[in-house]
C-alpha positions as CSV (number, residue, x, y, z in Angstrom):
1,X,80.0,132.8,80.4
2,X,83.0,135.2,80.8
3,X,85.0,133.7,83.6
4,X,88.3,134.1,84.3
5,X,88.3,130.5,86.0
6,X,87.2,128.9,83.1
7,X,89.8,129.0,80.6
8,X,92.8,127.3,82.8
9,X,90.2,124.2,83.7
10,X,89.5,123.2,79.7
11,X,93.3,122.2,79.6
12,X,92.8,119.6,83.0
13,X,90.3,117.8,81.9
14,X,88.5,116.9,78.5
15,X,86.3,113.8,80.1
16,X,82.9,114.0,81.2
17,X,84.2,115.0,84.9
18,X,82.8,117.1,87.0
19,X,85.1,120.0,85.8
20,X,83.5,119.5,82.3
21,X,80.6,119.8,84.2
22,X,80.9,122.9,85.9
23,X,82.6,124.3,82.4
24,X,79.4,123.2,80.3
25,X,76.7,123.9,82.9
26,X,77.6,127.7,83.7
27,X,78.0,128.6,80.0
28,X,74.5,128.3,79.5
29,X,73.7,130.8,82.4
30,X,72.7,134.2,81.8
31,X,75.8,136.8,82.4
32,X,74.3,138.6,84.6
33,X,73.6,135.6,87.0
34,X,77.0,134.9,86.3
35,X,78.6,137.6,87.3
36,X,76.2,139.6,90.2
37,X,78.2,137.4,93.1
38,X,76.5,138.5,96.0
39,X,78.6,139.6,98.9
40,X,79.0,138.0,102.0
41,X,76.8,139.9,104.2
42,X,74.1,140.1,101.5
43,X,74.3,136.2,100.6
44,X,73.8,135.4,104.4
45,X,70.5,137.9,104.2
46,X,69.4,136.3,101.6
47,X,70.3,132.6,101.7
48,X,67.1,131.2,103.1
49,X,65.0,132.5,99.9
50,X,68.0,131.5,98.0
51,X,68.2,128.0,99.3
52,X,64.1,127.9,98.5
53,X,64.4,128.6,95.4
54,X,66.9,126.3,94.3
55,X,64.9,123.9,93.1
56,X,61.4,124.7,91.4
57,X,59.4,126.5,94.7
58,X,56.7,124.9,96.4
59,X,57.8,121.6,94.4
60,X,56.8,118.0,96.1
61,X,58.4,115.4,94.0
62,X,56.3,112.5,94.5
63,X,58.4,110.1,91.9
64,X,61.7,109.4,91.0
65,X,61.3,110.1,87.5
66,X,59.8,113.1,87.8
67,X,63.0,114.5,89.6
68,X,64.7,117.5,86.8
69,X,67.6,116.1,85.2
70,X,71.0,116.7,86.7
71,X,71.7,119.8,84.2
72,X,68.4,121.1,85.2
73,X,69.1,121.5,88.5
74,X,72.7,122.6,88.2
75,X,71.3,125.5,86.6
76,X,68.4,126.1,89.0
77,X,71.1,125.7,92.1
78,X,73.4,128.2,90.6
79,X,70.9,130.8,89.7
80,X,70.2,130.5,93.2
81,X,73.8,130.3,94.9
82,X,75.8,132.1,92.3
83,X,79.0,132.0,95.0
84,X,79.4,128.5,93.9
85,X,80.7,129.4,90.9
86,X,83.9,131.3,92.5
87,X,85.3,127.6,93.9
88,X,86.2,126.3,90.7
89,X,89.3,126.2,92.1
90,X,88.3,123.3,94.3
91,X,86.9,121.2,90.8
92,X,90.7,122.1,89.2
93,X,92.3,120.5,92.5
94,X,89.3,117.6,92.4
95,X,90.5,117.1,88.7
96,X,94.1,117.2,88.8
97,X,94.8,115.7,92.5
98,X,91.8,113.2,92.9
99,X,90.7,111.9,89.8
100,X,89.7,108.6,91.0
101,X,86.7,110.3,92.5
102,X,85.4,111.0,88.8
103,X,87.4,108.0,87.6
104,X,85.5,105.5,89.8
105,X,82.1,107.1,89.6
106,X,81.7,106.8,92.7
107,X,80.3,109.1,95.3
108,X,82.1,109.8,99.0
109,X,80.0,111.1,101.5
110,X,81.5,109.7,104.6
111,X,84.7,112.0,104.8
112,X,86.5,112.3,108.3
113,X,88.8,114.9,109.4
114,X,90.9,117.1,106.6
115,X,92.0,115.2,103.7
116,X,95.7,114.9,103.2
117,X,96.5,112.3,100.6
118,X,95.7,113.2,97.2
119,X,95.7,110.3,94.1
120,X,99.2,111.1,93.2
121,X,100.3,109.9,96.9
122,X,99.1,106.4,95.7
123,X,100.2,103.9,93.6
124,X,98.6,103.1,90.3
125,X,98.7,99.5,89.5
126,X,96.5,97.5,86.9
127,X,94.0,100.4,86.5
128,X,93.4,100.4,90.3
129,X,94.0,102.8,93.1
130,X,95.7,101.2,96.0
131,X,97.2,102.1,99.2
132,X,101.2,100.9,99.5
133,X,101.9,98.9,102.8
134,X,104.5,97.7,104.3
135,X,105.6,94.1,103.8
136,X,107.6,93.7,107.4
137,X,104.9,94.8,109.8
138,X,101.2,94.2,109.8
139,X,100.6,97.0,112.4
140,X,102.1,99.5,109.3
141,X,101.6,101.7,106.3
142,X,103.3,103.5,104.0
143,X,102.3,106.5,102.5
144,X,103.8,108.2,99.4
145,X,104.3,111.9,99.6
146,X,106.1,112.7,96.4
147,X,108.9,111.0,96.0
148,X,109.9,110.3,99.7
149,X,107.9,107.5,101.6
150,X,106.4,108.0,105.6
151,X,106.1,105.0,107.2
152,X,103.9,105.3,110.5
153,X,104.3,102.4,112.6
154,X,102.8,101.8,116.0
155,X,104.6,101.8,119.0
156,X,103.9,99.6,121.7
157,X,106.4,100.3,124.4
158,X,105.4,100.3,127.9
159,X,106.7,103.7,129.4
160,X,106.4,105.7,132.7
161,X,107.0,109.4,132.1
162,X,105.6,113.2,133.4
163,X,104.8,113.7,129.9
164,X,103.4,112.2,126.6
165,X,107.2,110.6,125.1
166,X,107.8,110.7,121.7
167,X,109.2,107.3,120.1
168,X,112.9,107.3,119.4
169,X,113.4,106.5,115.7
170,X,117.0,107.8,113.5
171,X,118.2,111.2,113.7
172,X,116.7,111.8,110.2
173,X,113.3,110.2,110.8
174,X,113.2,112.5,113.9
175,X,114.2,115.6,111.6
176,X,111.4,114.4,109.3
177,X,108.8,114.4,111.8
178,X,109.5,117.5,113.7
179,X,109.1,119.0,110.1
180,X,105.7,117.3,109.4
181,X,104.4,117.8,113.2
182,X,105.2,121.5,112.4
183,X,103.2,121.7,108.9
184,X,100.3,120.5,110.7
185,X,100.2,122.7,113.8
186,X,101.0,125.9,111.5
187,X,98.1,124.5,109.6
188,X,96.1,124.6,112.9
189,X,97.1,127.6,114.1
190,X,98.5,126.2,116.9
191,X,101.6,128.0,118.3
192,X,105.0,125.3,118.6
193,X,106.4,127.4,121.8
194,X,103.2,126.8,123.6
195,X,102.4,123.5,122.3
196,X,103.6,120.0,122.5
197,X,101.9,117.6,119.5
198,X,102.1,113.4,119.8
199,X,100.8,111.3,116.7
200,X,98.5,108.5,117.5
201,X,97.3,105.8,115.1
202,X,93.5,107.6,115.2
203,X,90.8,109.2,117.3
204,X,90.2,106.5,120.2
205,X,94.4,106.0,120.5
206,X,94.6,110.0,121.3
207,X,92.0,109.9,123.7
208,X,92.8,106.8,125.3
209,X,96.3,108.4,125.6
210,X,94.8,111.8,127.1
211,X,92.9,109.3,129.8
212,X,95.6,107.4,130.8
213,X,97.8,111.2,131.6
214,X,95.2,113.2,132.9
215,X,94.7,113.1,136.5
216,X,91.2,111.6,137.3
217,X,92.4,110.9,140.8
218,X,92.6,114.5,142.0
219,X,90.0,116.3,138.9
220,X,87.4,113.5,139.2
221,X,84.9,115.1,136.6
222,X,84.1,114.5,133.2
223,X,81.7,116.6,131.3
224,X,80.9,115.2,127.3
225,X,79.0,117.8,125.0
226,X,77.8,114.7,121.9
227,X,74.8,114.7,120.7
228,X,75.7,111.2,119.4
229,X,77.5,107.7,120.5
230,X,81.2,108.0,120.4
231,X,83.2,105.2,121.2
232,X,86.0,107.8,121.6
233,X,85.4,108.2,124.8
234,X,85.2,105.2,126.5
235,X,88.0,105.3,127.9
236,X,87.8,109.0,129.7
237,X,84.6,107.4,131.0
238,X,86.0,104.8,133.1
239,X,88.8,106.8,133.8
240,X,86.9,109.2,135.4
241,X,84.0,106.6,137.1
242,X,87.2,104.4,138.6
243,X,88.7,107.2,140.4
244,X,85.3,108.1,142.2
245,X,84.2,110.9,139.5
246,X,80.8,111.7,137.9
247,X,80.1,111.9,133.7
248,X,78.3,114.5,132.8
249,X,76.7,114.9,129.0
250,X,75.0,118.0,127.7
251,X,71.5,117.3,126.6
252,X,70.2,118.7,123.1
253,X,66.8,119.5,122.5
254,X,64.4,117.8,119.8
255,X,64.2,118.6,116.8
256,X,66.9,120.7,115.8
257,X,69.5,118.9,118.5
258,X,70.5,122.4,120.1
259,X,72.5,122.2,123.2
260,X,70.0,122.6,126.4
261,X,72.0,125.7,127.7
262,X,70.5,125.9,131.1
263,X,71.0,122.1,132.1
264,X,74.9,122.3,130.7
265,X,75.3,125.7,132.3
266,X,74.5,124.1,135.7
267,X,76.8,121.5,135.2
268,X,79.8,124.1,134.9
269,X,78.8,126.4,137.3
270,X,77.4,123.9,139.8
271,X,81.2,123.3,140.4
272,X,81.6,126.9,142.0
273,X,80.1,124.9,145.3
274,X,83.5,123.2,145.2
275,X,86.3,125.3,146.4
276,X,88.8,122.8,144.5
277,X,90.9,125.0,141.7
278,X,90.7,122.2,138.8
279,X,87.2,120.3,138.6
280,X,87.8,117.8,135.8
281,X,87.8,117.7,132.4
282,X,85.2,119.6,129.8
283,X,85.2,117.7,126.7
284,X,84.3,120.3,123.6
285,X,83.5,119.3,120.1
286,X,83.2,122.7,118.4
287,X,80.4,121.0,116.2
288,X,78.4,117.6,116.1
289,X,80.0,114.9,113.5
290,X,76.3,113.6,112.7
291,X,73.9,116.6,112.8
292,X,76.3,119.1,112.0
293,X,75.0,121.0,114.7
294,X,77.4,124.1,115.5
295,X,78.1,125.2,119.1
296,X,79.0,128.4,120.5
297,X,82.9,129.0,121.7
298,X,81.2,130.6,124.7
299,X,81.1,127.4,126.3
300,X,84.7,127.0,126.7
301,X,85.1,130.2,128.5
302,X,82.2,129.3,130.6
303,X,84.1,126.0,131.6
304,X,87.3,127.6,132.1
305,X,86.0,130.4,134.6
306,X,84.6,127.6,136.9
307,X,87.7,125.6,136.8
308,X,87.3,123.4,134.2
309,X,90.7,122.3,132.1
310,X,89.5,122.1,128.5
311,X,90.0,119.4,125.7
312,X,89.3,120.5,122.1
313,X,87.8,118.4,119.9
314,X,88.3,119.5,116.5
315,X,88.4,116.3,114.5
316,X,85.1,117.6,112.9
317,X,86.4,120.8,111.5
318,X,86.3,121.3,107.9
319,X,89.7,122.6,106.6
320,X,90.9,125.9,107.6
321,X,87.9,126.4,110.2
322,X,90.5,126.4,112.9
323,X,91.3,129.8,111.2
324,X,88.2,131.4,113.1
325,X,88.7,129.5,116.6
326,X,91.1,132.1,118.2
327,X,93.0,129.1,120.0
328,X,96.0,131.9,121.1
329,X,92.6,133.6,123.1
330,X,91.0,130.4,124.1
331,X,94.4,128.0,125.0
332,X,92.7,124.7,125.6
333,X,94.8,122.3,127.4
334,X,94.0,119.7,124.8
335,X,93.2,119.6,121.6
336,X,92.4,116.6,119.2
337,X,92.6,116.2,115.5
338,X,92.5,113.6,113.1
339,X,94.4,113.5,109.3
340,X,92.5,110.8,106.9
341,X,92.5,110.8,103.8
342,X,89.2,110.0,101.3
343,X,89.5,106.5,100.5
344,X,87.5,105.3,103.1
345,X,90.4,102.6,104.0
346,X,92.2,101.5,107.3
347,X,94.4,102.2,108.1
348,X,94.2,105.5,106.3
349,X,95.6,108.3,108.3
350,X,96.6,109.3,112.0
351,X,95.7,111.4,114.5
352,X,97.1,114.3,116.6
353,X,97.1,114.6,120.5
354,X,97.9,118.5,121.0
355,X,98.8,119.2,124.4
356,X,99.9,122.7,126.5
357,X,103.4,122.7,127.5
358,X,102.6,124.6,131.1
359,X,100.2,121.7,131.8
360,X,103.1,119.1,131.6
361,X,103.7,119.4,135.6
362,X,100.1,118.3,135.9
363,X,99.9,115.1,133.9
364,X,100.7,111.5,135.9
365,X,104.0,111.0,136.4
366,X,103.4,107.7,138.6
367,X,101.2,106.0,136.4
368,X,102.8,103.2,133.9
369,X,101.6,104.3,130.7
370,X,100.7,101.6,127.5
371,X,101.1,103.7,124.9
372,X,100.0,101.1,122.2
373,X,98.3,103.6,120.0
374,X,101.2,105.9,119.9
375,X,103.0,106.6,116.5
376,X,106.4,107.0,115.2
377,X,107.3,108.3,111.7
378,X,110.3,107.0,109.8
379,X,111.5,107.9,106.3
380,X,113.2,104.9,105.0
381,X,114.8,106.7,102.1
382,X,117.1,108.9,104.9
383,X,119.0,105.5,106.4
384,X,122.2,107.7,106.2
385,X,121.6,110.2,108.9
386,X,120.9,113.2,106.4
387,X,117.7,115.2,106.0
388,X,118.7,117.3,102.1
389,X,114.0,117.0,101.5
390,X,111.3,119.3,102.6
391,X,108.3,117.9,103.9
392,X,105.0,119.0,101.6
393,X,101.7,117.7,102.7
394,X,99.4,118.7,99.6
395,X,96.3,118.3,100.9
396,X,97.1,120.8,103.6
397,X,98.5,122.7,100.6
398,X,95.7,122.6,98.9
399,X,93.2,124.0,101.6
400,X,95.9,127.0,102.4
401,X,95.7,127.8,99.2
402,X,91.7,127.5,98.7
403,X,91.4,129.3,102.4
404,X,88.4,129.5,104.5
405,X,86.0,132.0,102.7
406,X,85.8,129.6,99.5
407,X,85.4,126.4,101.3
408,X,83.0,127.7,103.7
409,X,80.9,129.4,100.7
410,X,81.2,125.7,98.7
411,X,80.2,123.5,101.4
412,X,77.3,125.6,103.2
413,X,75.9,125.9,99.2
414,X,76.1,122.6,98.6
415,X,75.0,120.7,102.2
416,X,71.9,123.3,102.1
417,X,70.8,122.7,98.5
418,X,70.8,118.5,99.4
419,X,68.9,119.3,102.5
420,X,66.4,121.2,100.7
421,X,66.3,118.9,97.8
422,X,65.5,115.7,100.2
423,X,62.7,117.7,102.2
424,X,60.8,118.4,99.2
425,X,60.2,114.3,98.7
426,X,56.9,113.1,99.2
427,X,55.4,109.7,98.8
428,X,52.5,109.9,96.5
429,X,49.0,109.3,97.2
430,X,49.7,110.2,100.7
431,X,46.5,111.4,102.6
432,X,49.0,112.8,104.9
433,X,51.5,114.0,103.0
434,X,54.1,111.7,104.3
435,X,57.9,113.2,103.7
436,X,60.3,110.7,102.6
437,X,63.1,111.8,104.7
438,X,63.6,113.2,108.0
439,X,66.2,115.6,109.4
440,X,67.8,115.6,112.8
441,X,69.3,118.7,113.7
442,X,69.9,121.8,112.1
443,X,68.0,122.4,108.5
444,X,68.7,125.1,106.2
445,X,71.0,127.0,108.0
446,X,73.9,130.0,107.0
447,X,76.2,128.6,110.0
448,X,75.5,124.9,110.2
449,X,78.5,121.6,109.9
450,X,79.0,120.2,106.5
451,X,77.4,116.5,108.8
452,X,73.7,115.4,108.4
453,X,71.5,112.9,110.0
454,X,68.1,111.7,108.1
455,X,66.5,109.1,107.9
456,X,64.1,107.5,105.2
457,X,59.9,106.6,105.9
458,X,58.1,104.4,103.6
459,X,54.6,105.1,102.5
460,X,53.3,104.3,106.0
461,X,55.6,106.7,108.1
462,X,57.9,103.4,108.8
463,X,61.8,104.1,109.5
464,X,64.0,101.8,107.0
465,X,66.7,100.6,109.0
466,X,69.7,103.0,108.5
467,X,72.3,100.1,108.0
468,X,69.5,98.9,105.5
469,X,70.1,102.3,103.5
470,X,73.8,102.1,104.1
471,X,73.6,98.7,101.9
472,X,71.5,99.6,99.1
473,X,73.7,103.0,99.0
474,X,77.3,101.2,98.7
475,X,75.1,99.0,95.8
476,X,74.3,102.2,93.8
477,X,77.7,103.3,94.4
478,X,77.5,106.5,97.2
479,X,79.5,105.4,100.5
480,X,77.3,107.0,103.3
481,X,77.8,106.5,107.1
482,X,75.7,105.1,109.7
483,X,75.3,106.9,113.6
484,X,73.6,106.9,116.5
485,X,72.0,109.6,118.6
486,X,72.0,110.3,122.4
487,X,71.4,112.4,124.8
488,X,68.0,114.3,123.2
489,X,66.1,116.0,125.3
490,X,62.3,115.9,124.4
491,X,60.3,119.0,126.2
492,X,56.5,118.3,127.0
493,X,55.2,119.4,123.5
494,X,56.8,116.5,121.7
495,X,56.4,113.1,124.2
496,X,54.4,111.5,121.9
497,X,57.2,111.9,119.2
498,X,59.5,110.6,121.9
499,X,57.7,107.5,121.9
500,X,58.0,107.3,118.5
501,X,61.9,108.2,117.4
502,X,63.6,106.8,120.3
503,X,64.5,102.7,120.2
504,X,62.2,100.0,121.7
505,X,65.6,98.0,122.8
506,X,68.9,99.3,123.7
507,X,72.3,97.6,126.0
508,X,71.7,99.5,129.1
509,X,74.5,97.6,131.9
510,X,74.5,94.5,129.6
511,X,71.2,93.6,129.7
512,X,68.5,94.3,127.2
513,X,66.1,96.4,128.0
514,X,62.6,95.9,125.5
515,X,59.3,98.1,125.4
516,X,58.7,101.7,125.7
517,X,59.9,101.6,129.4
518,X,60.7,104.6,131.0
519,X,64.2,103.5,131.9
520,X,64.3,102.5,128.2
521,X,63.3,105.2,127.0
522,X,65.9,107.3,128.7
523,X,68.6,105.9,128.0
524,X,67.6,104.6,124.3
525,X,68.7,107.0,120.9
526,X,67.8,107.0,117.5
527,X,69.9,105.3,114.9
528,X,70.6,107.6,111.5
529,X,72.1,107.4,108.4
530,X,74.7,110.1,107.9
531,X,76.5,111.9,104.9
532,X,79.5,114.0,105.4
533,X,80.7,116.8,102.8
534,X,84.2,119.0,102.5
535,X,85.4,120.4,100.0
536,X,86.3,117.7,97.8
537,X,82.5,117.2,96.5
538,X,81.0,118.9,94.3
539,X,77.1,119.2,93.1
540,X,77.0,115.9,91.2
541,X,77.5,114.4,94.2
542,X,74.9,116.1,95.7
543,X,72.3,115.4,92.9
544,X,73.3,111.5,92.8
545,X,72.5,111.1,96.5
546,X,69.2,112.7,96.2
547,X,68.1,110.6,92.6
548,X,69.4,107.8,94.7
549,X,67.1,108.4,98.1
550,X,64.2,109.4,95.4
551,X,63.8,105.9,94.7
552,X,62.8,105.0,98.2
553,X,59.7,106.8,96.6
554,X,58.8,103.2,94.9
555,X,57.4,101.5,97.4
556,X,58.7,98.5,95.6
557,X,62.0,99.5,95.2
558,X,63.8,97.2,98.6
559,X,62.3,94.0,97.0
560,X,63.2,95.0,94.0
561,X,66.9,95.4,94.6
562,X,66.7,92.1,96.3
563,X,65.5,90.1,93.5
564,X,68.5,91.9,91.6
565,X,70.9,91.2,93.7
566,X,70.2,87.4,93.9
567,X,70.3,87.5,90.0
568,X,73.3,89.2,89.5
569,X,74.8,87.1,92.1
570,X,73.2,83.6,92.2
571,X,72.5,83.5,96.2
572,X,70.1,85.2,98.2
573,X,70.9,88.1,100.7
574,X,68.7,89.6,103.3
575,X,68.1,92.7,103.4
């Protein structure tokens, strides 16, 4: 293959990584295939029959050894979605800056927010990657960022202010983090004159914050658009109930999880009956988390003619999408973010609570704040008052340099091919042709999240319990994430399969609530099992999931990993 990428990525990597792979792999393909890169408006024309025919067409695989091997389909996949081949880059970055993802054979598909720390931000002791931690606080981490350390410590000052405050560490720790609070909103897009940003220790800690500021005495209203259970948001909930306000939560319509645009458009327009300037709060993911489920910016400008403020959600952004948001058109009042990294540890990162500076005069100024989940940021290396270091965050580094058109390209190939690849597995002997997996939400899509929900049917069309396929996934070494659904709204056509999907017992006001009740039913949700991509994985990680849900395929296979288990281990576990 004559590629330009190639010859730079020999001298990274001479294991058996997956920049070998890409290396080896694509100089078997045909130059023509090779080098006839479709552009963008013909790749989205043709990406349906492209994403067909990435694996042999009108294929059922019925058992697991009959799945083609892992070079097999690496071909097949990139004679189908040649664009892969232009993010090499990503594989160079995956090689140099996270080699413990090849290292440790082991497959990440539960990734939250953007990725910021890289393997050289660790320390390498005894063959093992670990995170450094501070020895003097419990409530602490440390976090290597070249040769300078950030320590983010929580804060748990009792404060009253008009505003968000910001902790009060040394001159040079506060030089450091105006530095690193300004990386991050350049990397958002988000302009400093307009916009104040507070670090809190994650998700629940910013919105907790935002819910303890925002005025639920006066704009009562709450309006949610999740399609799944988010503990998030708790604490808007009660804000909001306490002060004598209603929750609203878009619906989303079975199968594909689509938001039931005339039931959320009478929400924000049913408002106009109220002459009051500022109705509440409209809570906006820009996509789902679990289905990866994409929703229309329209919404926002909906909510804001009918006086709605607006909170941005964006922790479910891949990197750089907040390139294509517009916020200097659509100025939310809030936005949300989150920065973890891919280890899967905790703590393993912070998040950001981004507020507009002409909304200040509107947040509580009475109200005795606990700001408990509020960060500060101290570099202990700058004890003398000086500040002579700039402030480098390489994972945002790394998707600037990448940009949006390459990640985009990488992830929609690769979360397209796997949902193609699990739809076409069949149990065998099936009078029925029962599918192995199901998909909630979006299929194969041009503009759909790098998020999907499935779950897994035996041979009798019997869900396996997702924390069941969670277990036997850590044991085959792929770290896959577990969710529930709510809110789906079931139109006439498909109450049987309502019957069917949703949970016979739920917590509904503390009490259990058993059988196919109405009541039950309504206020029940289907448990998944969820696998999240960015730009970090690449197409062996794709093929190992879907070799790893192919053995499902043996009807055997549960009972047989339990009887290994207890051997390997001596003790019995149920599973």
């Amino acid at each position: 293959m004559q590629s330009t990428k190639a010859k730079p990525m020999k001298k990274l990597c001479k294991c058996s990584c997956c920049l070998n792979q890409i290396i080896n792999f694509s100089s078997s393909l045909d130059h023509q295939n090779s080098s006839n890169i479709y552009n963008s408006s013909t790749f989205q024309y043709d990406f349906a029959t492209a994403t067909s025919s990435s694996l042999y067409p009108n294929t059922q695989f019925t058992n697991p050894e009959s799945l083609p091997t892992l070079q097999e389909s690496f071909r097949s996949f990139t004679r189908s979605f040649p664009q892969y081949l232009t993010t090499v880059e990503a594989d160079e970055i995956r090689a140099s800056e996270y080699r413990h993802l090849n290292v440790s054979s082991h497959v990440f598909l539960d990734y939250n927010g953007h990725a910021l720390f890289s393997f050289s931000q660790y320390d390498h002791k005894n063959g093992e990657f670990i995170a450094s931690s501070s020895n003097s606080c419990n409530n602490s981490i440390i976090l290597k960022e070249n040769l300078s350390c950030i320590e983010i410590s929580h804060v748990g000052n009792n404060r009253s202010s008009s505003s968000p405050p910001s902790p009060s560490p040394s001159s040079s720790s506060s030089e450091f983090e105006k530095k690193l609070k300004g990386r991050i909103m350049r990397y958002l897009n988000v302009l400093e004159d307009d916009y104040s940003m507070f670090i809190t220790a994650n998700q629940t800690s910013s919105f907790g914050l935002l819910s303890e500021l925002y005025p639920f005495e006066s704009n009562k209203n709450l309006v949610m658009v999740y399609d799944h259970e988010n503990e998030s948001l708790e604490s808007m909930k009660k804000s909001s109930t306490k002060n004598g306000g209603r929750v609203y939560s878009a619906e989303f319509k079975w199968p594909k999880l689509k938001i039931h645009c005339t039931k959320l458009q009478e929400i924000l327009v049913e408002s106009r009956k109220n002459k009051k300037k500022n109705k509440g709060l409209f809570v906006f993911p820009v996509q789902s988390r679990i289905s990866g489920a994409k929703y229309s910016y329209q919404w926002m400008s909906l909510a804001r003619e009918n006086g709605w403020h607006i909170l941005l959600d964006a922790t479910t952004l891949n990197p750089k999408e907040t390139d294509t948001l517009g916020l200097s058109l659509l100025q939310p009042e809030f936005l949300i973010c989150t920065v973890y990294n891919i280890f899967g540890q905790d703590p393993s990162g912070f998040s950001c609570l981004i507020v507009k500076k002409s909304i200040n005069g509107l947040l509580n100024s009475s109200k005795t704040c606990s700001f408990n989940g509020l960060v500060s940021l101290n570099d202990p290396k700058t004890k003398d008052g000086l500040c002579d270091k700039e402030v480098k965050c390489k994972g945002l580094d790394q998707t600037d340099s990448l940009g949006l058109i390459l990640i985009g390209n990488r992830i929609r190939c690769l979360i397209n091919w796997l949902i193609n690849a699990l739809l076409a597995l069949y149990h065998p002997h099936s009078e029925r042709g029962v599918q192995l997996v199901q998909i909630y939400g979006p299929r194969v899509k041009f503009d759909r999240g790098s998020s999907l929900a499935f779950n897994i049917f035996d041979w009798k069309g019997e869900k396996m319990e997702p924390m069941l396929v969670q277990k036997l996934a850590d044991r085959n070494n792929i770290s896959l994430g577990c969710g529930f659904l709510r809110h789906v709204w079931f139109s006439q056509r498909y109450q049987l399969e309502k019957e069917k999907v949703l949970v016979e017992e739920v917590e509904d006001g503390g009490k259990k609530c058993k059988g196919k009740k109405r009541e039950c039913l309504e206020s029940g949700g289907i448990p998944v099992v969820t696998a999240t991509i960015s730009f970090l994985t690449n197409f062996e990680d794709m093929y190992m999931l879907w070799k790893f849900v192919s053995k499902f395929l043996d009807a055997d296979f549960v009972e047989k990993e339990r009887w290994r288990y207890t051997a390997l281990n001596q003790k019995s576990i149920e599973v």
